[in-house]
mmCIF file of the N, C-alpha and C atoms, coordinates in Angstrom:
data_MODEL
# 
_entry.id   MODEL 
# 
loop_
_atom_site.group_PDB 
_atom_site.id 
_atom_site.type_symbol 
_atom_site.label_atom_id 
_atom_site.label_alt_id 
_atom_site.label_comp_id 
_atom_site.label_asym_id 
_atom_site.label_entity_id 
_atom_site.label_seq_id 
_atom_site.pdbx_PDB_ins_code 
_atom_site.Cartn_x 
_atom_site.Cartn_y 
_atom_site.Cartn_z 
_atom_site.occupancy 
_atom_site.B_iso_or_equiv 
_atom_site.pdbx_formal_charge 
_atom_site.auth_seq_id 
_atom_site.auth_comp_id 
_atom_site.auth_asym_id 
_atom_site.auth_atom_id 
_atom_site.pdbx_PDB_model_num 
ATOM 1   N N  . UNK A 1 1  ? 6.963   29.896  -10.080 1.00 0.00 ? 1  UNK A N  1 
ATOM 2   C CA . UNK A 1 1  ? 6.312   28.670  -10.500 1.00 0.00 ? 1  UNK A CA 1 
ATOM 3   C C  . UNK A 1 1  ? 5.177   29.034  -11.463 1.00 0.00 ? 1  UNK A C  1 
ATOM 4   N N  . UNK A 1 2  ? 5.506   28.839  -12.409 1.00 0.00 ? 2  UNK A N  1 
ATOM 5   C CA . UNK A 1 2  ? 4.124   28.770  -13.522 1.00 0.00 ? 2  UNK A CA 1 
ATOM 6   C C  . UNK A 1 2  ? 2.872   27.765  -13.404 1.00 0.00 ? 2  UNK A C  1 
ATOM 7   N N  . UNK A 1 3  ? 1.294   28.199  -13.974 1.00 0.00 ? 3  UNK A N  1 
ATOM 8   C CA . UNK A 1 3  ? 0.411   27.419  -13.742 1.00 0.00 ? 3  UNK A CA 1 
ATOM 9   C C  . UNK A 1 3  ? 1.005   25.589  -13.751 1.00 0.00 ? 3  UNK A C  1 
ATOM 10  N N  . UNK A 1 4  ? 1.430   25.379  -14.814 1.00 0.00 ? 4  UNK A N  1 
ATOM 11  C CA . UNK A 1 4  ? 1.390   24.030  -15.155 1.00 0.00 ? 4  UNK A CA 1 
ATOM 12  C C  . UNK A 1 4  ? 2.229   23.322  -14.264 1.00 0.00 ? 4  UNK A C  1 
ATOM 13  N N  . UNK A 1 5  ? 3.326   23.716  -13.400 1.00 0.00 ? 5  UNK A N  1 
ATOM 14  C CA . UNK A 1 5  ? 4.285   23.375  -12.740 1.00 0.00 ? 5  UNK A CA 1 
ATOM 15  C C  . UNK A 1 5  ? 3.141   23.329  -11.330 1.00 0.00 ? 5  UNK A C  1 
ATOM 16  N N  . UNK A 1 6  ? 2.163   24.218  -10.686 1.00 0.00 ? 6  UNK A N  1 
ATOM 17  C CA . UNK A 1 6  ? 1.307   24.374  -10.158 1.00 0.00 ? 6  UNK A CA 1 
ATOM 18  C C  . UNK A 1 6  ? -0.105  22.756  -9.997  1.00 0.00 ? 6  UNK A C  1 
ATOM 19  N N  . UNK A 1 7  ? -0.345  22.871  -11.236 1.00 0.00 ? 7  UNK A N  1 
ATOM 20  C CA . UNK A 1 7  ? -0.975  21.816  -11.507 1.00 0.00 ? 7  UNK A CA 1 
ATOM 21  C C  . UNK A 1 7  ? -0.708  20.531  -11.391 1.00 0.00 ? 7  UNK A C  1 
ATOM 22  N N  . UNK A 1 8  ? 0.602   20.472  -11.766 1.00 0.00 ? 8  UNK A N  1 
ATOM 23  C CA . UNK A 1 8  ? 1.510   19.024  -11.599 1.00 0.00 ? 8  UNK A CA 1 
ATOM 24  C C  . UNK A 1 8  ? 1.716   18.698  -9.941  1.00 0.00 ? 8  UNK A C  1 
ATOM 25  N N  . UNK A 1 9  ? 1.524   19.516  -9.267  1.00 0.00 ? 9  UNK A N  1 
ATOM 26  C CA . UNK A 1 9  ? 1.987   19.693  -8.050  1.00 0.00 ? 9  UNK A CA 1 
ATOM 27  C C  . UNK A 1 9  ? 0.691   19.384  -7.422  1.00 0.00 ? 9  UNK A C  1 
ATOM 28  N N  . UNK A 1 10 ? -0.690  19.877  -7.756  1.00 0.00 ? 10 UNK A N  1 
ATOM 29  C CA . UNK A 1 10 ? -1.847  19.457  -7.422  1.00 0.00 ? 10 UNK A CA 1 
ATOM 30  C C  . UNK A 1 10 ? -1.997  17.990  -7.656  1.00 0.00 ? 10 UNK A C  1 
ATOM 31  N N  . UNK A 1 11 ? -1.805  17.531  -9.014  1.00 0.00 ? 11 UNK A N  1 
ATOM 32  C CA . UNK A 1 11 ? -2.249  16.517  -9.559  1.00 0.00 ? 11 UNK A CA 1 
ATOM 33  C C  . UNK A 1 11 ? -1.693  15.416  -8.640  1.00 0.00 ? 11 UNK A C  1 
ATOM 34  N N  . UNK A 1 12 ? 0.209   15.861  -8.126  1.00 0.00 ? 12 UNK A N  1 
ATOM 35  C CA . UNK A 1 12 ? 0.571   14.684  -7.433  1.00 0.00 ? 12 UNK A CA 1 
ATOM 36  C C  . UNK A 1 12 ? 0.374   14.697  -6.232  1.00 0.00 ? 12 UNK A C  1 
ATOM 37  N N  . UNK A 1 13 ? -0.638  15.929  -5.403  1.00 0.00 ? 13 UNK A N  1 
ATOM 38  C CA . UNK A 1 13 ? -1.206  15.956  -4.435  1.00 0.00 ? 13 UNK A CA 1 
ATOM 39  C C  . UNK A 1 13 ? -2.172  15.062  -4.252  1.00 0.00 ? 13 UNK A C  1 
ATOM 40  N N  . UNK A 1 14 ? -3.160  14.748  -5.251  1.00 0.00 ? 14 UNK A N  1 
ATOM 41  C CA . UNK A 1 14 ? -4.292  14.029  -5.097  1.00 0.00 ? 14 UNK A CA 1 
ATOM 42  C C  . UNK A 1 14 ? -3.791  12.793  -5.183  1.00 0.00 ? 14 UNK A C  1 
ATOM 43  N N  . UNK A 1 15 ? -2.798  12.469  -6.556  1.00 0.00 ? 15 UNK A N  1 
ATOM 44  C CA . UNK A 1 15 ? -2.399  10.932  -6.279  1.00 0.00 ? 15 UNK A CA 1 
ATOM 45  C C  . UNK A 1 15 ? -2.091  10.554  -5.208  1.00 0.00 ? 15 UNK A C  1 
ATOM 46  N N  . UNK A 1 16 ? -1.025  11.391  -4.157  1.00 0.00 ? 16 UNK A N  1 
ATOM 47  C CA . UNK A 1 16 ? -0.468  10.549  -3.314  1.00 0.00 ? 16 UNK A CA 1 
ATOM 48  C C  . UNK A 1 16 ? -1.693  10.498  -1.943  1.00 0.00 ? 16 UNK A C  1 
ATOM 49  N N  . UNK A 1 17 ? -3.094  11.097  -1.921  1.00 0.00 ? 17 UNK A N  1 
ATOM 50  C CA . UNK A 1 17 ? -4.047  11.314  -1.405  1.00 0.00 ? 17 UNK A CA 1 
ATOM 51  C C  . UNK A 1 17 ? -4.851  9.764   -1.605  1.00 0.00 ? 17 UNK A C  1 
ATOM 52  N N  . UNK A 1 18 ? -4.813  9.273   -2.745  1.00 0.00 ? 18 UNK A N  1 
ATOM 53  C CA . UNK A 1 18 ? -5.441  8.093   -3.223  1.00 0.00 ? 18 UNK A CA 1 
ATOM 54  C C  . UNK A 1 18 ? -4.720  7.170   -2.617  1.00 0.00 ? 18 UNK A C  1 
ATOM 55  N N  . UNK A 1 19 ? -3.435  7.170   -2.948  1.00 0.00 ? 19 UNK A N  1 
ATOM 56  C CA . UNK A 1 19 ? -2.820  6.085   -2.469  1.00 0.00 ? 19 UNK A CA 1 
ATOM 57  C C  . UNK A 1 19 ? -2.606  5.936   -0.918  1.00 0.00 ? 19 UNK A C  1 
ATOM 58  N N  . UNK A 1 20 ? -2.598  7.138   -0.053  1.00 0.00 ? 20 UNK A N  1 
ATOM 59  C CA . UNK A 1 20 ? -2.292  6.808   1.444   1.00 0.00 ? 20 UNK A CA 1 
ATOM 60  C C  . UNK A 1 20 ? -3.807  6.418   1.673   1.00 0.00 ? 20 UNK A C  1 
ATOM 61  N N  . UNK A 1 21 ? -4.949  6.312   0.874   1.00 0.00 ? 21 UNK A N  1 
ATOM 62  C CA . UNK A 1 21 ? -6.315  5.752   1.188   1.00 0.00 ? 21 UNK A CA 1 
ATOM 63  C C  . UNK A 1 21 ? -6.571  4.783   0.776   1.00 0.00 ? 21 UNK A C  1 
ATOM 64  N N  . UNK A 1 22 ? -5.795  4.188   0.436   1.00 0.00 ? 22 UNK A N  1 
ATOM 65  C CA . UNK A 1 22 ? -5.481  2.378   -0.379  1.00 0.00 ? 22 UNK A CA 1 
ATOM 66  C C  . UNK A 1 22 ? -4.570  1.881   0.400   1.00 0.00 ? 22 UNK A C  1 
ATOM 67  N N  . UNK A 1 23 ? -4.191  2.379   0.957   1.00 0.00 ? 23 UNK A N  1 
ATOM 68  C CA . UNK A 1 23 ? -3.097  2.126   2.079   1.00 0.00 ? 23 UNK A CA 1 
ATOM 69  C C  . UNK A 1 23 ? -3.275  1.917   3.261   1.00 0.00 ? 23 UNK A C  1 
ATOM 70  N N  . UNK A 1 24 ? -4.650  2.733   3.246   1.00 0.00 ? 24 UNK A N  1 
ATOM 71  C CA . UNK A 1 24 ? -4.890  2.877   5.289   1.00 0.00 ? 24 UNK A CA 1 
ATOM 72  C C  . UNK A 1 24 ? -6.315  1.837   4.643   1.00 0.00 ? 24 UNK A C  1 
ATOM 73  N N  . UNK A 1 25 ? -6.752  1.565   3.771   1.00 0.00 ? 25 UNK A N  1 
ATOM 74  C CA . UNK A 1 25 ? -7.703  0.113   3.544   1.00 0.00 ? 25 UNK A CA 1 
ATOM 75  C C  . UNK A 1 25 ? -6.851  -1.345  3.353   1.00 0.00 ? 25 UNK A C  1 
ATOM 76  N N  . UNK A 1 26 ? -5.959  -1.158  3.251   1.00 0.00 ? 26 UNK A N  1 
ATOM 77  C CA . UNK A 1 26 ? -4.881  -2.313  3.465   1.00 0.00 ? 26 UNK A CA 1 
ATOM 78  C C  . UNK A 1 26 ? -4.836  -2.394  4.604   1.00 0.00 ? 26 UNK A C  1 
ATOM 79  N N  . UNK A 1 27 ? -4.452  -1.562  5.389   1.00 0.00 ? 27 UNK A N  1 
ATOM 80  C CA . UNK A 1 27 ? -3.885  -1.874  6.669   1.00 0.00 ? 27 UNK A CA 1 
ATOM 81  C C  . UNK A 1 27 ? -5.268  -2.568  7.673   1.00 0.00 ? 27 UNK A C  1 
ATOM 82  N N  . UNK A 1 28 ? -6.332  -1.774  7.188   1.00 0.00 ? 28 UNK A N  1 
ATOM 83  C CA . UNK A 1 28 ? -7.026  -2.147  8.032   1.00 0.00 ? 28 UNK A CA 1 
ATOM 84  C C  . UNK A 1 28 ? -8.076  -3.957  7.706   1.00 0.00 ? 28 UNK A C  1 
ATOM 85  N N  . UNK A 1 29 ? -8.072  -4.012  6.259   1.00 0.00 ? 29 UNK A N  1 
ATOM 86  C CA . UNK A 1 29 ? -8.051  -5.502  6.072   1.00 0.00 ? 29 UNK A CA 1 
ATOM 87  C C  . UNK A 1 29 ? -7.061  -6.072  6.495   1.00 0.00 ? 29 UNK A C  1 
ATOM 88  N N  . UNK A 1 30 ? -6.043  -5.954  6.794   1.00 0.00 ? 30 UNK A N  1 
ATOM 89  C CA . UNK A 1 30 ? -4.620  -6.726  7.016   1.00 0.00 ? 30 UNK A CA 1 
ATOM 90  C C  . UNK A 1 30 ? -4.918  -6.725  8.787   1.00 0.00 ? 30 UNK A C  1 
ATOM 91  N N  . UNK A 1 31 ? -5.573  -5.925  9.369   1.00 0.00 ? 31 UNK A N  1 
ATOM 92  C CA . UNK A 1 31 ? -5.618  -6.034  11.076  1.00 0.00 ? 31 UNK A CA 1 
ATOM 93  C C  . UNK A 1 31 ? -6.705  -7.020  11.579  1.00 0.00 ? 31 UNK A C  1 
ATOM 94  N N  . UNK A 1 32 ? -8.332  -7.025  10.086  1.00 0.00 ? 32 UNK A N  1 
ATOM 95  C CA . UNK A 1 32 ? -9.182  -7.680  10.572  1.00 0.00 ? 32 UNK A CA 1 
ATOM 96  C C  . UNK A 1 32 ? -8.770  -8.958  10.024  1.00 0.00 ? 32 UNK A C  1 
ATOM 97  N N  . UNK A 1 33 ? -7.874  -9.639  9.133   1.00 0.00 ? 33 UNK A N  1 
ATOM 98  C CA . UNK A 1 33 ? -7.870  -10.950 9.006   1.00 0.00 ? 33 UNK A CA 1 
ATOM 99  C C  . UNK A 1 33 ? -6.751  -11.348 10.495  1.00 0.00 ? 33 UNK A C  1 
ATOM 100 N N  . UNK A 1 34 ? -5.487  -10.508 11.091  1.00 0.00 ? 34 UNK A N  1 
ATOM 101 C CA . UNK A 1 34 ? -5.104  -10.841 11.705  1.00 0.00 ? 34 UNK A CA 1 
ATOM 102 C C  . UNK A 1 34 ? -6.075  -11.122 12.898  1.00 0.00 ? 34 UNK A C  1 
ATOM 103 N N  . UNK A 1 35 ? -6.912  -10.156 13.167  1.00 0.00 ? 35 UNK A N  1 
ATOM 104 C CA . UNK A 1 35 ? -7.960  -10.853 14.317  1.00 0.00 ? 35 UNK A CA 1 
ATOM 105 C C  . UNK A 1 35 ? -8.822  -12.354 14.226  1.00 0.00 ? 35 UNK A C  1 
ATOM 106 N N  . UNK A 1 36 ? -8.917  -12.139 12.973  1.00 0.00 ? 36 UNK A N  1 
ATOM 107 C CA . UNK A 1 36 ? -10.050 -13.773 12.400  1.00 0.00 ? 36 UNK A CA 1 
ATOM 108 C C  . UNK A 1 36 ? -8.664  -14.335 12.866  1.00 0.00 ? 36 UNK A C  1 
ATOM 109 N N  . UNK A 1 37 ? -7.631  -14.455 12.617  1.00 0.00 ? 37 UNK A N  1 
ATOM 110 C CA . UNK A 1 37 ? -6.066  -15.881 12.845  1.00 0.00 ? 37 UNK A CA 1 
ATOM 111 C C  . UNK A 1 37 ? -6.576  -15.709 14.360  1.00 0.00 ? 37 UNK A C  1 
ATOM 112 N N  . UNK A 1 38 ? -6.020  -15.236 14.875  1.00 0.00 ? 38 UNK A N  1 
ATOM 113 C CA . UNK A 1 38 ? -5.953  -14.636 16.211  1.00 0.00 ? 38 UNK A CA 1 
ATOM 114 C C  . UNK A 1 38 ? -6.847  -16.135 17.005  1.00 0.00 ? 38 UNK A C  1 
ATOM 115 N N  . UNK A 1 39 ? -8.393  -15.409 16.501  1.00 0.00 ? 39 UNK A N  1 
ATOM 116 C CA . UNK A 1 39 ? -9.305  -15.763 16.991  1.00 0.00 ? 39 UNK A CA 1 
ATOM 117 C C  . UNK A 1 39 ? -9.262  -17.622 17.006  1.00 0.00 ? 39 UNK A C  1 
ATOM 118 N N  . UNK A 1 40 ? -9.195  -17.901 15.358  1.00 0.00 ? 40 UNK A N  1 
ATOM 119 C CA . UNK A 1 40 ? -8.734  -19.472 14.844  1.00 0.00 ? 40 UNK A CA 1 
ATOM 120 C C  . UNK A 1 40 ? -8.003  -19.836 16.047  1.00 0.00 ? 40 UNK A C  1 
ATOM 121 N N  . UNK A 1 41 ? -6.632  -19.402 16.044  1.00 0.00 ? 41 UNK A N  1 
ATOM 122 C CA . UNK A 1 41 ? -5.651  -19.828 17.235  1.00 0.00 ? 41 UNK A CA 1 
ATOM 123 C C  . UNK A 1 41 ? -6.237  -20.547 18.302  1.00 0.00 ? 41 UNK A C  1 
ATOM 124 N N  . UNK A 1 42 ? -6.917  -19.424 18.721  1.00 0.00 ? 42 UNK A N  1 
ATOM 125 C CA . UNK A 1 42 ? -7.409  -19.725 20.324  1.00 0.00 ? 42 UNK A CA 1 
ATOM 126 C C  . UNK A 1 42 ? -8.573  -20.706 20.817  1.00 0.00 ? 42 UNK A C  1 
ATOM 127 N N  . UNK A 1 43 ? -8.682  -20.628 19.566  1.00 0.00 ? 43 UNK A N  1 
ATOM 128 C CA . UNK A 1 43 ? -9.972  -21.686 19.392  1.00 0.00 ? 43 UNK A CA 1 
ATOM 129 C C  . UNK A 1 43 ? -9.017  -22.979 19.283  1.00 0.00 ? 43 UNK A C  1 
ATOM 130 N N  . UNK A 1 44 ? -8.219  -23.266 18.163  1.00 0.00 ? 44 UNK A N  1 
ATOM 131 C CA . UNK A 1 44 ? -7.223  -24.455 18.066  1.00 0.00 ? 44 UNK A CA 1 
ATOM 132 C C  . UNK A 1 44 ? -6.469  -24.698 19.252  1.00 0.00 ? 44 UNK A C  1 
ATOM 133 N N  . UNK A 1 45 ? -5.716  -23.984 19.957  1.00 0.00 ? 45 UNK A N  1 
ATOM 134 C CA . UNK A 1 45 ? -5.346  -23.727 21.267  1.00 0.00 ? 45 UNK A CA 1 
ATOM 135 C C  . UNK A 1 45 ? -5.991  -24.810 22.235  1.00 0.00 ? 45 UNK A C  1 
ATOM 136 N N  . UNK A 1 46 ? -7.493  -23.769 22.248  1.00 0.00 ? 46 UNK A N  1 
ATOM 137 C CA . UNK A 1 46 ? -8.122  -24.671 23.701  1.00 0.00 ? 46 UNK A CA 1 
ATOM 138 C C  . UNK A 1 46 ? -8.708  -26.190 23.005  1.00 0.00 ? 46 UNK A C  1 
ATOM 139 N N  . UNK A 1 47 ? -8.680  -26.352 21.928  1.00 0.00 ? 47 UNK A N  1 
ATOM 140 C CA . UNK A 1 47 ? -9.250  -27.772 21.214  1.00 0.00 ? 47 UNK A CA 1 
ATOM 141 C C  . UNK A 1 47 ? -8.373  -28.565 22.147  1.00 0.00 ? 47 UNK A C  1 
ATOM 142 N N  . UNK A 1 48 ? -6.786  -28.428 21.589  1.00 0.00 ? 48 UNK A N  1 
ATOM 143 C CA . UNK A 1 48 ? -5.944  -28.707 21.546  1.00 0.00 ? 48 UNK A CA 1 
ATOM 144 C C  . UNK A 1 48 ? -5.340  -29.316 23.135  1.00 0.00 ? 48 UNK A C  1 
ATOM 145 N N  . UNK A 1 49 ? -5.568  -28.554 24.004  1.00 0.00 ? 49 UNK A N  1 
ATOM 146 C CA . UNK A 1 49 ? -5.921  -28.469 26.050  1.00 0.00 ? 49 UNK A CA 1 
ATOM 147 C C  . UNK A 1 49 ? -6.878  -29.213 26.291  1.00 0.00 ? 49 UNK A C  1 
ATOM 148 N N  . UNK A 1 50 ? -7.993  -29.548 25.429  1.00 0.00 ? 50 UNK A N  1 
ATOM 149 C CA . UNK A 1 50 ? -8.939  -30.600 25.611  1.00 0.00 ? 50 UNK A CA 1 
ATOM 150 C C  . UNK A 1 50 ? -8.881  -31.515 25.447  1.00 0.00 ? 50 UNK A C  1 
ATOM 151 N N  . UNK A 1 51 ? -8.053  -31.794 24.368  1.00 0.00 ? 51 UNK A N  1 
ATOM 152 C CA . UNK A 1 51 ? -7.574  -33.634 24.026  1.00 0.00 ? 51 UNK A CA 1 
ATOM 153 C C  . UNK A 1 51 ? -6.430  -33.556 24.580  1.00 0.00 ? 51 UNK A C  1 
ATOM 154 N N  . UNK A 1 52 ? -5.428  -32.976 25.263  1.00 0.00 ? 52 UNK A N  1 
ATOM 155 C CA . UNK A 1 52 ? -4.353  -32.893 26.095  1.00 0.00 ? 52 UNK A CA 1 
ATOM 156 C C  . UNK A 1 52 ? -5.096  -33.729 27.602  1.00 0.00 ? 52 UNK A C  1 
ATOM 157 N N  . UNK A 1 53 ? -5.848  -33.369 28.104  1.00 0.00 ? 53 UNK A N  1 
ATOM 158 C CA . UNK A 1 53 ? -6.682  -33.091 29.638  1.00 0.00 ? 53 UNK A CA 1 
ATOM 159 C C  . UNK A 1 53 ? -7.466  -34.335 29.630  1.00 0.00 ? 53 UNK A C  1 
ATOM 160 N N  . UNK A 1 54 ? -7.697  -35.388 28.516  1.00 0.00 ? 54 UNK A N  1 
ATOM 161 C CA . UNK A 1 54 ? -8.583  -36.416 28.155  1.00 0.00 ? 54 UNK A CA 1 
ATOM 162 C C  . UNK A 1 54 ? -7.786  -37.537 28.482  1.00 0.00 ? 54 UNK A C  1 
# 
């Protein structure tokens, strides 16, 4: 393997380094809006058991 073949091999080391870290910040905005729904739900839920119970 020559330098440049070397380098290319670095270079797509770091890219794919960037991207599994754009990736694991996706995931983890994607878990805290599912908690905000989550949360909405349960709140709509028991609204919902209250004018049921009335």
């Amino acid at each position: 393997m020559n330098r440049q073949q070397l380098r290319d091999i670095k270079l797509s080391a770091e890219q794919i380094k960037r991207v599994m870290a754009l990736y694991g910040q996706s995931i983890k905005q994607q878990s805290n809006k599912i908690k905000e729904i989550e949360a909405d739900n349960e709140m709509l839920s028991n609204k919902i058991k209250d004018i049921d119970n009335q």
